[in-house]
DSSP file (Angstrom, degrees, kcal/mol; ACC not computed):
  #  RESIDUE AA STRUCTURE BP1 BP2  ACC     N-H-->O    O-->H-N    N-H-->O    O-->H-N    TCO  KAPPA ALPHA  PHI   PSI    X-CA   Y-CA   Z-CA
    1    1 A X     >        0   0    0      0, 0.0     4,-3.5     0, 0.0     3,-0.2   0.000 360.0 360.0 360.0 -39.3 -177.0 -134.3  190.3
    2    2 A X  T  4  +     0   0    0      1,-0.3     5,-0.1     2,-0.2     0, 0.0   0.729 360.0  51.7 -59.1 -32.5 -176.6 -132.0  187.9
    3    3 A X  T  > S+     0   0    0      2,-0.1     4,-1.8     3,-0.1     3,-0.4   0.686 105.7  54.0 -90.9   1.3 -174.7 -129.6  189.4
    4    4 A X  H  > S+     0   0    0     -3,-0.2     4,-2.0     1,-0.2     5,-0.4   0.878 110.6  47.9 -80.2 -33.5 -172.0 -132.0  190.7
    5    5 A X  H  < S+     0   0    0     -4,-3.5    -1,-0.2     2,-0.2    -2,-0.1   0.558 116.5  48.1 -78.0  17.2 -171.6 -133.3  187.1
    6    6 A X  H >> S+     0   0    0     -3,-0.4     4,-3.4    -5,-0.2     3,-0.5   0.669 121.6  32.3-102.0 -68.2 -171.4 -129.3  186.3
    7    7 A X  H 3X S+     0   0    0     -4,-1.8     4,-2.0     1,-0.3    -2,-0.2   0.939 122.8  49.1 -73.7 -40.8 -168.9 -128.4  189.1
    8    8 A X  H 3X S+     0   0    0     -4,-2.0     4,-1.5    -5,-0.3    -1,-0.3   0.892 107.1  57.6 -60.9 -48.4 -167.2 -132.0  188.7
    9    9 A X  H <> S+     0   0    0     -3,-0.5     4,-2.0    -5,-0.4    -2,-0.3   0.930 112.7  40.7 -78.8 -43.0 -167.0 -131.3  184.8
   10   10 A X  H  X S+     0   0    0     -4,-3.4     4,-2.5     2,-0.2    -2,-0.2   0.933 108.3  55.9 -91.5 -25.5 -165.0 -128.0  185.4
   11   11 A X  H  X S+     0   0    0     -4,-2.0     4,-1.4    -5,-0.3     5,-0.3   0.963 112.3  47.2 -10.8 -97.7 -162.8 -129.1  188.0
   12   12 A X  H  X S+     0   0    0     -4,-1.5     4,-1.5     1,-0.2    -2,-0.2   0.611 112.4  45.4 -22.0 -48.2 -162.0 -131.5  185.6
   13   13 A X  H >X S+     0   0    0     -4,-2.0     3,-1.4     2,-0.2     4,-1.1   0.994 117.3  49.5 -48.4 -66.4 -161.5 -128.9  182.4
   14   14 A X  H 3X S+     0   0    0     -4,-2.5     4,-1.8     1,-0.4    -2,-0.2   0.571 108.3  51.8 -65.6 -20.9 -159.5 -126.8  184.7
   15   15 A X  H 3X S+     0   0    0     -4,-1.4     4,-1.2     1,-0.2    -1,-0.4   0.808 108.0  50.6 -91.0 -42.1 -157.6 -129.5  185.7
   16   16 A X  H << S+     0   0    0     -4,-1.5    -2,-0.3    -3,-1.4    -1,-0.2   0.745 106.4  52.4 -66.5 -32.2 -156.8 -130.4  182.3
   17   17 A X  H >< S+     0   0    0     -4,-1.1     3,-1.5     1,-0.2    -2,-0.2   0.757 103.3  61.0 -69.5 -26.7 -155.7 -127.2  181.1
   18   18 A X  H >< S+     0   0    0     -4,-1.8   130,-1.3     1,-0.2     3,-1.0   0.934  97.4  52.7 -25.6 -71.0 -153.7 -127.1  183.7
   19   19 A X  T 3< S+     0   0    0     -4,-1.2    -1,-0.2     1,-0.2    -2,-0.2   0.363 103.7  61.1 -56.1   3.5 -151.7 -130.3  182.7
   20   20 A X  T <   +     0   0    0     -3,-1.5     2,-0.3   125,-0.1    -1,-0.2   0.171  65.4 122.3-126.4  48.8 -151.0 -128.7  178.9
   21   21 A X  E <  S-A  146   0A   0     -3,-1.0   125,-2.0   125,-1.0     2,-0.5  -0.697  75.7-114.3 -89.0 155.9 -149.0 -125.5  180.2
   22   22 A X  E     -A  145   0A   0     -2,-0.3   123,-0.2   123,-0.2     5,-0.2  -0.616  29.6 -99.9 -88.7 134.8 -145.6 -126.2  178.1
   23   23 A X        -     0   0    0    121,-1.7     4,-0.2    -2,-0.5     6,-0.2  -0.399  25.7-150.4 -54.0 119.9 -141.9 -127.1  180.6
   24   24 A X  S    S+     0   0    0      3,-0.2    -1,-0.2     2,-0.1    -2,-0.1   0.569  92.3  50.2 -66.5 -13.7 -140.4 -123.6  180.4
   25   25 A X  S    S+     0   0    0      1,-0.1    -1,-0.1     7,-0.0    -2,-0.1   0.884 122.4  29.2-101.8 -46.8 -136.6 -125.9  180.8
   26   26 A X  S >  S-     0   0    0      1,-0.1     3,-4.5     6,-0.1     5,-0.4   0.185 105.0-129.1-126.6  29.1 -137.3 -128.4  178.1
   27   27 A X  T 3  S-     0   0    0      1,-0.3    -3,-0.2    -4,-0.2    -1,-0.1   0.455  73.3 -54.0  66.5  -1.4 -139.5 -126.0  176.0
   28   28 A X  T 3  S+     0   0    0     -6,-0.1    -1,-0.3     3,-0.1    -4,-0.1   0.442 123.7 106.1 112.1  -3.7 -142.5 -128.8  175.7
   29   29 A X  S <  S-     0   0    0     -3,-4.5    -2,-0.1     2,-0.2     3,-0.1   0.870  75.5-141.3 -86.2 -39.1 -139.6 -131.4  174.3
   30   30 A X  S    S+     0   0    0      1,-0.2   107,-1.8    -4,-0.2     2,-0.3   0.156  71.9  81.7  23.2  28.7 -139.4 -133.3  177.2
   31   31 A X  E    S-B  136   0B   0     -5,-0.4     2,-0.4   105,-0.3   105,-0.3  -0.874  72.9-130.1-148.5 135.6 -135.5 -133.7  176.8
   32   32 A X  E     -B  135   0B   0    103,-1.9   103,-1.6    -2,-0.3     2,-0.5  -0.877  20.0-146.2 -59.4 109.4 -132.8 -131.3  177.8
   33   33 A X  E     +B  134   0B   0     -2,-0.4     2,-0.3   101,-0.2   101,-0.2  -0.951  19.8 175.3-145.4 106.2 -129.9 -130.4  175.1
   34   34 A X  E     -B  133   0B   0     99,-1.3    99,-1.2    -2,-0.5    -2,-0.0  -0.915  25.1-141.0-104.6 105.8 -126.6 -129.7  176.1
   35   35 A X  E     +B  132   0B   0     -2,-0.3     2,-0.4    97,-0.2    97,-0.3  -0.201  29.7 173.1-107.8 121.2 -123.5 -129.1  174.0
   36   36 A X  E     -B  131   0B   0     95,-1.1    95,-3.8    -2,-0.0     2,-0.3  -0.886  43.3 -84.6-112.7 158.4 -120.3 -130.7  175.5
   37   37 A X  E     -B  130   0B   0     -2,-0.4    93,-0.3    93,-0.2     5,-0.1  -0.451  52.2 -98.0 -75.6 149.6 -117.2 -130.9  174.1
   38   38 A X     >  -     0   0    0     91,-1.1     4,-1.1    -2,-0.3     5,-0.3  -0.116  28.9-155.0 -64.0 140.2 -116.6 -133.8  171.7
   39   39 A X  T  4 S+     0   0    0      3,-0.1    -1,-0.2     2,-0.1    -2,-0.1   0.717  91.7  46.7-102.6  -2.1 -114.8 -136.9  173.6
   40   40 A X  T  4 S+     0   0    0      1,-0.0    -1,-0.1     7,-0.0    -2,-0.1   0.958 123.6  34.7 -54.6 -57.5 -113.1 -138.6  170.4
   41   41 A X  T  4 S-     0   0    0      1,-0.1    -2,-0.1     6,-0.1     5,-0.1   0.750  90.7-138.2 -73.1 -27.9 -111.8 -135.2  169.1
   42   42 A X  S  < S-     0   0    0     -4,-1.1    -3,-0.1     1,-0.1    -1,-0.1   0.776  79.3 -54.3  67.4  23.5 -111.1 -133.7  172.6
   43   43 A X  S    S+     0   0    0     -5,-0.3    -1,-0.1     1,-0.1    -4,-0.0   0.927 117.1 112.7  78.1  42.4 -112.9 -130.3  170.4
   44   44 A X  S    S-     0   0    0      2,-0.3     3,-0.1    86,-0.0    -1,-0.1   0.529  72.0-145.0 -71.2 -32.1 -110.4 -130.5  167.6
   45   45 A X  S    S+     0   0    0      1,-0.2    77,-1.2    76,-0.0     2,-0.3   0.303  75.1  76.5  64.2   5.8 -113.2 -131.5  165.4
   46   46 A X  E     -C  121   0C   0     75,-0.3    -2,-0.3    -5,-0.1    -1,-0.2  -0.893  57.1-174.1-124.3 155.3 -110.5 -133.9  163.4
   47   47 A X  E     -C  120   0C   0     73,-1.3    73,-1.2    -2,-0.3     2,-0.7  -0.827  41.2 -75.1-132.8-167.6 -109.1 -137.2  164.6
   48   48 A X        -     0   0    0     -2,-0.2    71,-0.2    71,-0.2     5,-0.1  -0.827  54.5 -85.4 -99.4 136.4 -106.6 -139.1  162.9
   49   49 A X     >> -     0   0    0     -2,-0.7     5,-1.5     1,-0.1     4,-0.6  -0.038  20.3-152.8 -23.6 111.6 -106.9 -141.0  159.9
   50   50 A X  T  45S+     0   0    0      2,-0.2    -1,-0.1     3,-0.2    -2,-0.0   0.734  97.5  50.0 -72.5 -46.0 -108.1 -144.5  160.7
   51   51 A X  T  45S+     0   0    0      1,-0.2    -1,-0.2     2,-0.0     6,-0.0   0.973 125.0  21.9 -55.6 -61.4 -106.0 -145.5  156.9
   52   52 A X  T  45S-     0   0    0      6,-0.1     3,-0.4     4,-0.0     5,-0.3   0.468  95.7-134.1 -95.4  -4.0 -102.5 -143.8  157.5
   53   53 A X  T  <5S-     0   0    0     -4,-0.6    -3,-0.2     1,-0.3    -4,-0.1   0.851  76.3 -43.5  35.8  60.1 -102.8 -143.8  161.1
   54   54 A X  S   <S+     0   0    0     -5,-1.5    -1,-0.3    -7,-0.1    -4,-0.1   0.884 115.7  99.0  79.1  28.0 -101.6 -140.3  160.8
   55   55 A X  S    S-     0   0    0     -3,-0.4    -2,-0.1    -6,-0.2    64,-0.1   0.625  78.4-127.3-122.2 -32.8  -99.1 -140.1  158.6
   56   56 A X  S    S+     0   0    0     -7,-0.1    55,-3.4    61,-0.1     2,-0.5   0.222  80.3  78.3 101.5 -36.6 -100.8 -139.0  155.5
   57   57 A X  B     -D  110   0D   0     -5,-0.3    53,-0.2    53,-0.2     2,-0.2  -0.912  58.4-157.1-151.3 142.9  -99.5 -141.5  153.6
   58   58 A X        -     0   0    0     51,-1.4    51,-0.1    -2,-0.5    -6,-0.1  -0.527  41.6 -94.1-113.4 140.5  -99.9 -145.5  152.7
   59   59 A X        -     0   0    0     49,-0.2     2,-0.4    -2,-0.2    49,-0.2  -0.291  49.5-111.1 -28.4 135.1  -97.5 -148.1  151.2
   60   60 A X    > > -     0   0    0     47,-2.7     5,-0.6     1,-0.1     3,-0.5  -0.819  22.8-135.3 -96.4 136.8  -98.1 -148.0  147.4
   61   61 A X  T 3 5S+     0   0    0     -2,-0.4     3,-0.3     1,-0.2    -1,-0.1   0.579  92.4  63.3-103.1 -23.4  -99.7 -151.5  146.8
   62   62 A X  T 3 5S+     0   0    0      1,-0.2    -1,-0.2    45,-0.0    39,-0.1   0.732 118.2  12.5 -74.6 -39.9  -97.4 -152.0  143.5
   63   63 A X  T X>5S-     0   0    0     -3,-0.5     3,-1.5    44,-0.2     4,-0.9  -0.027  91.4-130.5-145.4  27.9  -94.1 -152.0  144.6
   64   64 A X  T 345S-     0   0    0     -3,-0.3    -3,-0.2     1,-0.2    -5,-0.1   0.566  72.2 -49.6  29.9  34.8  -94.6 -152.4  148.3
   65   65 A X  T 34<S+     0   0    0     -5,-0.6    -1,-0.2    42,-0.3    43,-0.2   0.675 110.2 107.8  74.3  27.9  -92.2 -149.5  149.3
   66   66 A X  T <4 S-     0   0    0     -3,-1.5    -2,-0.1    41,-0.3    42,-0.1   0.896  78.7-131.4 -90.0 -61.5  -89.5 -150.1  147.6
   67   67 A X  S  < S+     0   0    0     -4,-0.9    33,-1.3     1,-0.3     2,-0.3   0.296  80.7  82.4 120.3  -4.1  -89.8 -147.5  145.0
   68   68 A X        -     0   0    0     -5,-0.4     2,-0.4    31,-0.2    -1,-0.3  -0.999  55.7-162.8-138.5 148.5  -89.1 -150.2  142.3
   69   69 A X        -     0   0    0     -2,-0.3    29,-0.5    29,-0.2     2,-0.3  -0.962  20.5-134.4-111.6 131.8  -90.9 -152.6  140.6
   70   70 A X  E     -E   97   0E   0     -2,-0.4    27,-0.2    27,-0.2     2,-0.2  -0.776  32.4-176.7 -96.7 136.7  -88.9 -155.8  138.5
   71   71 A X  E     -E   96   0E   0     25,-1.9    25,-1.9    -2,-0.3     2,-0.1  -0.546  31.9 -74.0 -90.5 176.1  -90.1 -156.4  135.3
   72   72 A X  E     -E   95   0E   0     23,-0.3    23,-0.2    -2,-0.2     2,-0.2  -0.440  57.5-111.8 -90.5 128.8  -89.8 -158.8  132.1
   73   73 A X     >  -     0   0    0     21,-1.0     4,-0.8     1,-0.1    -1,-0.1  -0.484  18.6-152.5 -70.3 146.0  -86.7 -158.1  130.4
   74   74 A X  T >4 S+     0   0    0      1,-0.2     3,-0.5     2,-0.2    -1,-0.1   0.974  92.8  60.5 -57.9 -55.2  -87.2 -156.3  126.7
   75   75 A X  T 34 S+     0   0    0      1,-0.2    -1,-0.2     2,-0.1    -2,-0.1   0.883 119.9  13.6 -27.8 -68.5  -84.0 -157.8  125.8
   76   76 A X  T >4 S-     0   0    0      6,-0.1     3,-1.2     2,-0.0    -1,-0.2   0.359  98.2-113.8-114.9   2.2  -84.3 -161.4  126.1
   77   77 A X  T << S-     0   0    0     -4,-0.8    -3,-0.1    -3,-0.5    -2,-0.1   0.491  71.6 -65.3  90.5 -12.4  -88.1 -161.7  126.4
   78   78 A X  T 3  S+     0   0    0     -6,-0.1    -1,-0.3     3,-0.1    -4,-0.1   0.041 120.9 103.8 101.4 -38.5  -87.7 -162.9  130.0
   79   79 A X  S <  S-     0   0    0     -3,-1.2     3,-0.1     2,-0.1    -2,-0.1   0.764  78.3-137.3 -39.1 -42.4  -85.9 -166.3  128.9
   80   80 A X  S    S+     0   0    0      1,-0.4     2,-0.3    -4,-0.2    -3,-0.1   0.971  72.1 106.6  70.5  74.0  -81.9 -164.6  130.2
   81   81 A X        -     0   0    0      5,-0.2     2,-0.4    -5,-0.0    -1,-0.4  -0.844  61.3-163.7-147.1 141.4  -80.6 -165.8  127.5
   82   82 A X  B >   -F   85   0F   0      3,-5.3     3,-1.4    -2,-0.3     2,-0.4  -0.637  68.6 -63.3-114.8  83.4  -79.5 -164.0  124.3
   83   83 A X  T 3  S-     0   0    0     -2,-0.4    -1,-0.2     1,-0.2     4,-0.1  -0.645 120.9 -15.2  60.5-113.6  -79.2 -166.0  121.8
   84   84 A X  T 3  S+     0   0    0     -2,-0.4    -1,-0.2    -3,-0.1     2,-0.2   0.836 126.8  67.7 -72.3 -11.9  -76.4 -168.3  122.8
   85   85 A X  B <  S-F   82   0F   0     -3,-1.4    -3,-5.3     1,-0.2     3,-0.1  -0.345  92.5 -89.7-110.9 179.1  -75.2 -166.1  125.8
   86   86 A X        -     0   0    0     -5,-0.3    -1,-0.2    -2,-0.2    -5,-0.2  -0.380  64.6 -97.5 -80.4 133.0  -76.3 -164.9  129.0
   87   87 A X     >  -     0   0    0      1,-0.1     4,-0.8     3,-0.1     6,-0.1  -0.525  16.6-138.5 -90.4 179.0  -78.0 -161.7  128.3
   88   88 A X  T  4 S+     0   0    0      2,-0.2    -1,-0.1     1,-0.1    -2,-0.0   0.753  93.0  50.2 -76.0 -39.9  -76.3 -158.5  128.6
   89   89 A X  T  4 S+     0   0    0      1,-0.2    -1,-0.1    -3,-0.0    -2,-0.1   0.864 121.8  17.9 -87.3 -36.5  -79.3 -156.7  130.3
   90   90 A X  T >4 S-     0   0    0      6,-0.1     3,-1.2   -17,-0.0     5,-0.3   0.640  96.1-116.7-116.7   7.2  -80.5 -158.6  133.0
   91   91 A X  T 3< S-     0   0    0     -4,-0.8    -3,-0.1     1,-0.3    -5,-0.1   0.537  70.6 -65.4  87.8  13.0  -77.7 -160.9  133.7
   92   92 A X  T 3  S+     0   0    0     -5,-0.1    -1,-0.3     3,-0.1    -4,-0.1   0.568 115.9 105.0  80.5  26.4  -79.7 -163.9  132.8
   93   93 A X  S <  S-     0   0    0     -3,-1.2    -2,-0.2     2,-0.2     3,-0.1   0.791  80.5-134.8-103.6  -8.0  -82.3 -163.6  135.8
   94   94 A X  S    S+     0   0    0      1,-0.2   -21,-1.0    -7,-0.1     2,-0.3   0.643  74.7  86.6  58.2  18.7  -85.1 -162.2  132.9
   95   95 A X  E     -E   72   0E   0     -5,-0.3     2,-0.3   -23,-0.2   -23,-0.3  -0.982  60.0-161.3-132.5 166.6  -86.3 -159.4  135.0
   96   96 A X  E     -E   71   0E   0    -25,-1.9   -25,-1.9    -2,-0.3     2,-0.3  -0.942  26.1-117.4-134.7 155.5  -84.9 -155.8  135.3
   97   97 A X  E     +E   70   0E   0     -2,-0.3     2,-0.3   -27,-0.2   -27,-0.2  -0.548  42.0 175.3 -80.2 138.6  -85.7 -153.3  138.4
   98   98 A X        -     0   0    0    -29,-0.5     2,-0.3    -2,-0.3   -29,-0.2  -0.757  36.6 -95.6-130.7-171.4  -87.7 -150.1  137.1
   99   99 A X        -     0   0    0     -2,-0.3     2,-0.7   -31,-0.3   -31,-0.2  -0.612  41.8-121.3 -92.6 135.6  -89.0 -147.5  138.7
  100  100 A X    > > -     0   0    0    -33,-1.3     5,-1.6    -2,-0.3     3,-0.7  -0.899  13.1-158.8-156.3 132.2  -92.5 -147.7  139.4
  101  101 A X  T 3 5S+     0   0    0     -2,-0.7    -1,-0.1     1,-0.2   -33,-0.0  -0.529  79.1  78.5-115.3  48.1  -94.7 -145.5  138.4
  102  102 A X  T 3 5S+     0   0    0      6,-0.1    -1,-0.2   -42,-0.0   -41,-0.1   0.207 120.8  15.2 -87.9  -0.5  -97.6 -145.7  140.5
  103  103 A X  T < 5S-     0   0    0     -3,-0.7     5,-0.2   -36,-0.1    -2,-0.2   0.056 105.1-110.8-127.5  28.4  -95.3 -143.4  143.4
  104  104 A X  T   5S-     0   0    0      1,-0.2    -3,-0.2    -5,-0.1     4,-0.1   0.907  74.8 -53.3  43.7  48.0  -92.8 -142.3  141.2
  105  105 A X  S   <S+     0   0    0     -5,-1.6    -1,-0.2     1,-0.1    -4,-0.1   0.928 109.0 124.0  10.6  76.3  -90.4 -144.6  143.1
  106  106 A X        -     0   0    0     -6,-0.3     3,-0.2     2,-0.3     2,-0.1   0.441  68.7-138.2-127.7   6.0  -91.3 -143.1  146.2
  107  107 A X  S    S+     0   0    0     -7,-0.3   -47,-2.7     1,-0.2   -42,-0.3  -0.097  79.0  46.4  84.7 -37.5  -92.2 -146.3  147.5
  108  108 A X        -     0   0    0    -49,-0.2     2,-0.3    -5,-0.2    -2,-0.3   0.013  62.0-173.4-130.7-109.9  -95.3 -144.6  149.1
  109  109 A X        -     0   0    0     -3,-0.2   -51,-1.4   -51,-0.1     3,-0.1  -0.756  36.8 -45.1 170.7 160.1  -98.5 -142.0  148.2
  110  110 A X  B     -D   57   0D   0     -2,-0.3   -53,-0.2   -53,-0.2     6,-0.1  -0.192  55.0-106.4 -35.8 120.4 -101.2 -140.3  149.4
  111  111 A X     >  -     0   0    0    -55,-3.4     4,-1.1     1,-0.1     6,-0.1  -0.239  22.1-150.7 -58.8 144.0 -103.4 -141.4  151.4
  112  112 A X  T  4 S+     0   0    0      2,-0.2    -1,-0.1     1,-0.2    -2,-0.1   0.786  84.3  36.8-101.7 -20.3 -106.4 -142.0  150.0
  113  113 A X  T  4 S+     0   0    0      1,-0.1    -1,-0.2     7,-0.0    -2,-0.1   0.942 129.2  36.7 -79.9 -45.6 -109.3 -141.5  152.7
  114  114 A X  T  4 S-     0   0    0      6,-0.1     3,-0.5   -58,-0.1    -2,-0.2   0.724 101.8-128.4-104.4 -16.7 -107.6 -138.7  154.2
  115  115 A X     <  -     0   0    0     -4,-1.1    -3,-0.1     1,-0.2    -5,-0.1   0.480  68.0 -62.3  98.3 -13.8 -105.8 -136.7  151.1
  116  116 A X  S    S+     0   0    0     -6,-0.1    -1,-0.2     3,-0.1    -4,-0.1   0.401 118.5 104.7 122.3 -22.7 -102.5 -136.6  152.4
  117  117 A X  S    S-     0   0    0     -3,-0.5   -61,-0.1     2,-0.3   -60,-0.1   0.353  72.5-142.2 -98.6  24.1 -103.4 -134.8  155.0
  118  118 A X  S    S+     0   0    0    -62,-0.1     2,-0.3     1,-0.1    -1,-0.1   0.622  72.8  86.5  30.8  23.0 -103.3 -137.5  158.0
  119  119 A X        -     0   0    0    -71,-0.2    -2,-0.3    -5,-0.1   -71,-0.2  -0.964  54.9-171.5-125.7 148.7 -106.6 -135.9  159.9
  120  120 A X  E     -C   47   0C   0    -73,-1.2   -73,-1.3    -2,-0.3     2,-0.3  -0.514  36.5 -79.1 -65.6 162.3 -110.2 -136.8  159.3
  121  121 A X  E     -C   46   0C   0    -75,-0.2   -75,-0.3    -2,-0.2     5,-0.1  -0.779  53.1-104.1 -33.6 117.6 -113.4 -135.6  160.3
  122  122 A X     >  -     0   0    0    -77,-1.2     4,-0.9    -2,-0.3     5,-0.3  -0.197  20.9-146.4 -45.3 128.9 -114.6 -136.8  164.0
  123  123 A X  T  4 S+     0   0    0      3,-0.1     3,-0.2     1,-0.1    -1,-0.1   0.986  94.9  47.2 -45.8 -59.2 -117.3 -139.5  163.5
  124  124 A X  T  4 S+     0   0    0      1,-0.2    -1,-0.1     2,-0.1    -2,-0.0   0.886 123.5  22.7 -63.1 -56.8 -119.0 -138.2  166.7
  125  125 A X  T >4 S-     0   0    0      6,-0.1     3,-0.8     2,-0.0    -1,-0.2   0.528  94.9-127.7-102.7  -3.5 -119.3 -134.1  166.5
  126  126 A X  T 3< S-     0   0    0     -4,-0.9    -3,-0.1     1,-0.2    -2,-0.1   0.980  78.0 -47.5  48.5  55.6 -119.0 -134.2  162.4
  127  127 A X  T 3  S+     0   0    0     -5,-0.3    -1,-0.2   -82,-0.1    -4,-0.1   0.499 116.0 115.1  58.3   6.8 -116.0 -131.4  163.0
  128  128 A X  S <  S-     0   0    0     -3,-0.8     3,-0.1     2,-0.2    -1,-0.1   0.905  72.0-140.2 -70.1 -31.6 -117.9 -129.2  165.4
  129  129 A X  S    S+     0   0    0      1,-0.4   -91,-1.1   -84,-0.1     2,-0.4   0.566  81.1  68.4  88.3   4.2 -115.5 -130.0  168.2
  130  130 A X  E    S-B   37   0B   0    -93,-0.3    -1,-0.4    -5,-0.1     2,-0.4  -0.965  71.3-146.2-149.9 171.0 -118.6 -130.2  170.4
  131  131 A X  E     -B   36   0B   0    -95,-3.8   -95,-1.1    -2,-0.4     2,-0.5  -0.903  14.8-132.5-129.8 162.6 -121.7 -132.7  170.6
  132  132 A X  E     -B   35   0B   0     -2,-0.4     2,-0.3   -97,-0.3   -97,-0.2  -0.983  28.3-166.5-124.9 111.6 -125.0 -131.8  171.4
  133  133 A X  E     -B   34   0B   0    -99,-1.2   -99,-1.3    -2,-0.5     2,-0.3  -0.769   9.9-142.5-114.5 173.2 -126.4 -134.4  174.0
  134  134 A X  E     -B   33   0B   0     -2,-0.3     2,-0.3  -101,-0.2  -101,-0.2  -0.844  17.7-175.6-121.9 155.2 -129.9 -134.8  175.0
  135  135 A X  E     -B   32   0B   0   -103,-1.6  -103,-1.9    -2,-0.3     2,-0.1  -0.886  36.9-105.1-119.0 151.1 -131.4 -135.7  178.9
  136  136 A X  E     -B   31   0B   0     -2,-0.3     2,-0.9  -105,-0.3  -105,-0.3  -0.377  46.4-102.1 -46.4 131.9 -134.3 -136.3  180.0
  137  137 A X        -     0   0    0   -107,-1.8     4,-0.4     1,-0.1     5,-0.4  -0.554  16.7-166.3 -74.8 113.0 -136.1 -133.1  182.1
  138  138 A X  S >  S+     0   0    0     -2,-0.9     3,-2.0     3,-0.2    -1,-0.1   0.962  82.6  66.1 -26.9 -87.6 -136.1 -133.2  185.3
  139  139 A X  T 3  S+     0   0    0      1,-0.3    -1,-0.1     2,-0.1    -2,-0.0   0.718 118.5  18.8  15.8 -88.1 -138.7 -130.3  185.4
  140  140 A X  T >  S-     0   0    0      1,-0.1     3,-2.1     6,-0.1     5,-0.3   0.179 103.4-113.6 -95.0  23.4 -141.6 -132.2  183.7
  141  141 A X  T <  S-     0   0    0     -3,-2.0    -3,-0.2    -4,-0.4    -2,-0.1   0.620  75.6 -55.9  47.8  17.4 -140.5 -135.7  184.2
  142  142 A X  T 3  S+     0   0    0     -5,-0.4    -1,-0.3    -4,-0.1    -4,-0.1   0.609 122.5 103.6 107.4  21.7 -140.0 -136.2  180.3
  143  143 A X  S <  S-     0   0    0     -3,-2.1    -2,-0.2     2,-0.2     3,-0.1   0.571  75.5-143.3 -93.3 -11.7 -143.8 -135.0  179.7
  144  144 A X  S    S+     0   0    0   -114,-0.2  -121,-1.7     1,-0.2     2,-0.6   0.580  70.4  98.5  51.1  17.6 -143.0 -131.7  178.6
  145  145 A X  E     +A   22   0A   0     -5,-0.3     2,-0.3  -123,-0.2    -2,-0.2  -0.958  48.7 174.4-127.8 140.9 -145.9 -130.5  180.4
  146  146 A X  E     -A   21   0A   0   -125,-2.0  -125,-1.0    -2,-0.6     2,-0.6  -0.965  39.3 -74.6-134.8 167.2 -146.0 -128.7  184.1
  147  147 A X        -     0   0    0     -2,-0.3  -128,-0.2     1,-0.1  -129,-0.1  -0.310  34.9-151.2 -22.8  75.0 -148.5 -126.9  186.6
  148  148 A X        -     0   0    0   -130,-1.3    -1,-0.1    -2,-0.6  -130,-0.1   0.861  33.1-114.4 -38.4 -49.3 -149.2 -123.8  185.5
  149  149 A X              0   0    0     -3,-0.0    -1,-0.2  -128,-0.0  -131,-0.1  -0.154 360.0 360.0 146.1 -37.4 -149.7 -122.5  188.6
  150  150 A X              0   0    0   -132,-0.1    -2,-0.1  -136,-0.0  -132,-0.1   0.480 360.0 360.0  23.6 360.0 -153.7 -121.5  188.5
């Protein structure tokens, strides 16, 4: 009895050292890592700005694009009125147009996520313009171990 649990107990060793030689394809990982090109960017590593949709630059929230904003007249307080008469500066409506000076009356600005420049960074590849994806090995069936060969 003792030598079948002798010859049975190294069978068994051998058999187990077998099983721990490391997948020469997936290094021991059990996953596969291939690089593709990104499919948001198409490899640019930028997409376009999700804000500005490309443009670079947003409506200015102040003066909606106009490039001007109306304000309270100095003159008359806002009332139109100047004493008895209509006033002189705003025609009696109590506002006057300015210029407005959050764009310079340019009605719009920089964008503010992208800088002006109407690309982002891809979400996906983080600008690499490629992705790195993982598979499962084939080789070692995801065990990361194979046959040595013994």
């Amino acid at each position: 009895m003792k030598i079948f649990l002798s010859i049975f107990l190294t069978f068994f060793l051998y058999s187990f050292a077998i099983a721990q030689c490391q997948c020469p394809s997936c290094g021991g990982s059990g996953w596969i890592s291939q690089y593709n090109t990104c499919s948001k960017c198409g490899g640019t590593g930028g997409e376009s700005c999700m804000r500005c949709n490309g443009n670079g630059t947003e409506l200015c929230n102040q003066c909606f694009g106009s490039g001007s904003v109306n304000v309270r007249c100095g003159n008359c307080g806002g009332s139109g009125e100047d004493g008895d008469a209509t006033c002189s500066v705003c025609g009696g409506n109590g506002t006057v147009s300015e210029t407005c000076i959050s764009c310079d009356g340019m009605g719009r600005w920089n964008c503010g996520r992208c800088g002006g420049t109407g690309q982002e960074t891809c979400s996906l590849c983080g600008g690499n313009g490629e992705k790195e994806w993982q598979y499962p090995c084939g080789t070692c069936g995801q065990t990361g171990q194979v046959d040595c060969g013994n």
